[in-house]
N, C-alpha and C positions, 0 to 999 in steps of 0.2 A: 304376651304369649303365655300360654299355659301348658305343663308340662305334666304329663303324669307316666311314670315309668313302672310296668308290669311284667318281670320275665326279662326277657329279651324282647322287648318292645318298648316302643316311649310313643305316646299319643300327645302330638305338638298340638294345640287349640289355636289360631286365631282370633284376637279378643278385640281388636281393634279397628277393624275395617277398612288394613290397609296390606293388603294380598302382597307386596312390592316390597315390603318393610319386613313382613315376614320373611319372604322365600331371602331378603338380605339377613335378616337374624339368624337364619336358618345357617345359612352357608358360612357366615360369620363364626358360627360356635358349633360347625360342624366337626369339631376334631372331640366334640364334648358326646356327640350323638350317632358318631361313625362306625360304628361295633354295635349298633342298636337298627335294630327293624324298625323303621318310621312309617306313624300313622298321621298324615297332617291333614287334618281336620282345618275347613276353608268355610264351611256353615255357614258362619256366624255373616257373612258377607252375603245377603240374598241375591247383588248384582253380579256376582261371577259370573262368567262369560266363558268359553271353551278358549276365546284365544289368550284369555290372562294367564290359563294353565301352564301355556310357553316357557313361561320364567323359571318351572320347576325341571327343565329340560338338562339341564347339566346335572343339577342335582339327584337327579332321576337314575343318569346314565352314571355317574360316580358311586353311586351307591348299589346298582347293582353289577358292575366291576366289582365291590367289594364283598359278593355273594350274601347281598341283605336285603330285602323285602322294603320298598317305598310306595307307600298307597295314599292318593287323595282321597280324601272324604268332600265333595261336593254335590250341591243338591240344584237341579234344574240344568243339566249339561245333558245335551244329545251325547248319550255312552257309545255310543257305535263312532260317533265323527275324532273321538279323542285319537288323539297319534298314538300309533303302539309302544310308543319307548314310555307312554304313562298309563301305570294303571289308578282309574278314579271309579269309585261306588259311592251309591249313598247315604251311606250310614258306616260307622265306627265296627258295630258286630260284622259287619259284611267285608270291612277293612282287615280286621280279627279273621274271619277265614278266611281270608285272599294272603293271608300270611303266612298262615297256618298249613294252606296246600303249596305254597309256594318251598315253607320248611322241609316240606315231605316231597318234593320233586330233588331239593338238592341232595336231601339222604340218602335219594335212591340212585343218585349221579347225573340228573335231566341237567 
């Protein structure tokens, strides 16, 4: 896993090709990453599938109880079929503004 932290954001990479291993590292050292808007970045995997996405479902809902922004970055998923408790785009700038407007929904009290 690869980590890069900007602001109040940290962009988790997937480096390994094991989606399972992550979203456990993830959660595992979530007390490290819990105050941080997460971009996880799932790329590197071209057989992602919409139902692996599942795993990130706790995570998901924990983190936005905690009024923080969690965006998948995946590429080759029908975006309309993903469940609404996840938000996934395809690309890391597009993760960047889906955080970005998210920021500015809570400042304004949405």
């Amino acid at each position: 896993m690869k980590v890069e932290q900007k602001g109040h954001t940290a962009v988790l990479k997937e480096t390994k090709g094991d989606v399972n291993a992550f979203a456990e590292n993830i959660t595992n050292q979530y007390a490290t990453y819990g105050k941080l808007n997460l971009i996880l970045d799932i790329t590197y995997d071209s057989k992602i599938a919409l139902k692996d996405l599942v795993i990130f479902k706790d995570l998901a809902k924990k983190h936005k109880a905690a009024k923080k922004s969690l965006v998948i970055v995946a590429q080759d998923i029908d975006f309309d079929q993903t469940p609404i408790y996840l938000v996934v785009v395809p690309s890391v700038l597009e993760a960047h503004d889906m955080i970005e407007m998210d920021e500015i929904e809570r400042d304004l009290g949405f």
